[in-house]
N, C-alpha and C positions, 0 to 999 in steps of 0.2 A: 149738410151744412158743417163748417168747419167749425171744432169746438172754441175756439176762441170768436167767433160771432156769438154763439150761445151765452158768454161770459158776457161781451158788451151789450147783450137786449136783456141779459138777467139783469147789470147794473143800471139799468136805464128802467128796472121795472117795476110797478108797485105792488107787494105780497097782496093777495084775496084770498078769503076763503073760500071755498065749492060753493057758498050759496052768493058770491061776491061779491060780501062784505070786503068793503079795503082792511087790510091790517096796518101796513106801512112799508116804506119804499125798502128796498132791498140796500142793503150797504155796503155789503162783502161777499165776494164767490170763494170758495174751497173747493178745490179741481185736485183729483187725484194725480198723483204725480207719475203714475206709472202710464194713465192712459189719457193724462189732461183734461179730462171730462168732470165737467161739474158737478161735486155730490152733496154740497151745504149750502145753505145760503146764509149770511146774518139780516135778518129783519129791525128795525126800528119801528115799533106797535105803540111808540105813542110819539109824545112833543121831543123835539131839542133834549138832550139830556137824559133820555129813558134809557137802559141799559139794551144794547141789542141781543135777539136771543136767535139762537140757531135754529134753522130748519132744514131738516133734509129734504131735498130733490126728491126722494122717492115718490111714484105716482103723483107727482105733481107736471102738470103742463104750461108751456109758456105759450101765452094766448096774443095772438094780432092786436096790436094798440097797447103794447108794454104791461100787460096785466099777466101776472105769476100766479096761476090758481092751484093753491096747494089742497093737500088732502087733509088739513088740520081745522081746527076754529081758532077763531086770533085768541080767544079762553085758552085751549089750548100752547097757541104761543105765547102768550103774558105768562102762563103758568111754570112753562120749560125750566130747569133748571140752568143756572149762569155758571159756567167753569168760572173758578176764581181769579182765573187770569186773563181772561179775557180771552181765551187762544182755545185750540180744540186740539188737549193733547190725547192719547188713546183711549187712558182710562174714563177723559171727558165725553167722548166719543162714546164711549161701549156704554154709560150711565145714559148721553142722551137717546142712543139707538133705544135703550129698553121702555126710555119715557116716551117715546112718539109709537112703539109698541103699540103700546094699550091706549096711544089716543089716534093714530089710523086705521080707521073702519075700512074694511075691502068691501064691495058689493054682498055678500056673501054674510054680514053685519057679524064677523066674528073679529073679534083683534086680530091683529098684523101678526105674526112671529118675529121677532126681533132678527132671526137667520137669513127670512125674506128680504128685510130691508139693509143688511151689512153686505152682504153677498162672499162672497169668499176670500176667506182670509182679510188680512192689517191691510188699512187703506193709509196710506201717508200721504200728507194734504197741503197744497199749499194756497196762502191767501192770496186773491185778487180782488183790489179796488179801483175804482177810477182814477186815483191818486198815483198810480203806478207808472214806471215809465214806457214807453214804449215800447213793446216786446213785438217783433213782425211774426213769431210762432203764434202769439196770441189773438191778434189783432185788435190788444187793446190799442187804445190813444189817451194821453194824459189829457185830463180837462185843465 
């Protein structure tokens, strides 16, 4: 599948957790820039107005019928810390990699390694939302 279909069933999908619980719809994709592939999601875990909190992609699956079943609990997601600007700049990035750390459990019920889930090296990231305009590499479509 081409990653920019990825992008449009992420934004069309609503976050669960593993036991699926809804969290809240997805509102933003972060695609690596080097390889276009989606590594973050922003979540909205409550009403209108709740701050959206980042989730990484990692071991998380996008499931038939628009449902994102992530490896976290929405506890978890409410809990996340918020960059202060709203944007995921590195140091934002390397502070949340370390908090989803120690709240994604592997089979294995040991914490994550924070190395597991960055993977190599700086990832530079860029946002997509539905708001966006038409990019045919992406295959997004403006709503």
């Amino acid at each position: 599948m081409h990653p920019g279909d990825h992008i449009t069933r992420l934004l069309s999908a609503t976050a669960c957790s593993g036991d699926g619980r809804p969290i809240g719809p997805v509102t933003a994709v972060y695609v690596d820039d080097d390889s276009g592939n989606p590594v973050w999601v922003t979540v909205r875990p409550g009403p209108p107005g709740t701050a959206e909190r980042f989730v990484p992609l990692a071991r998380a699956w996008l499931h038939p019928g628009s449902r994102l079943v992530l490896s976290v609990t929405r506890a978890a997601v409410e809990a996340a810390p918020v960059p202060p600007s709203g944007e995921l700049g590195s140091s934002d990035e390397d502070e949340l990699y370390r908090y989803y750390a120690q709240a994604i459990t592997p089979i294995g019920r040991r914490p994550a390694e924070a190395a597991a889930l960055t993977g190599a090296g700086p990832v530079r990231l860029r946002r997509r939302t539905l708001s966006d305009a038409v990019d045919p590499h992406l295959g997004l479509t403006a709503s």
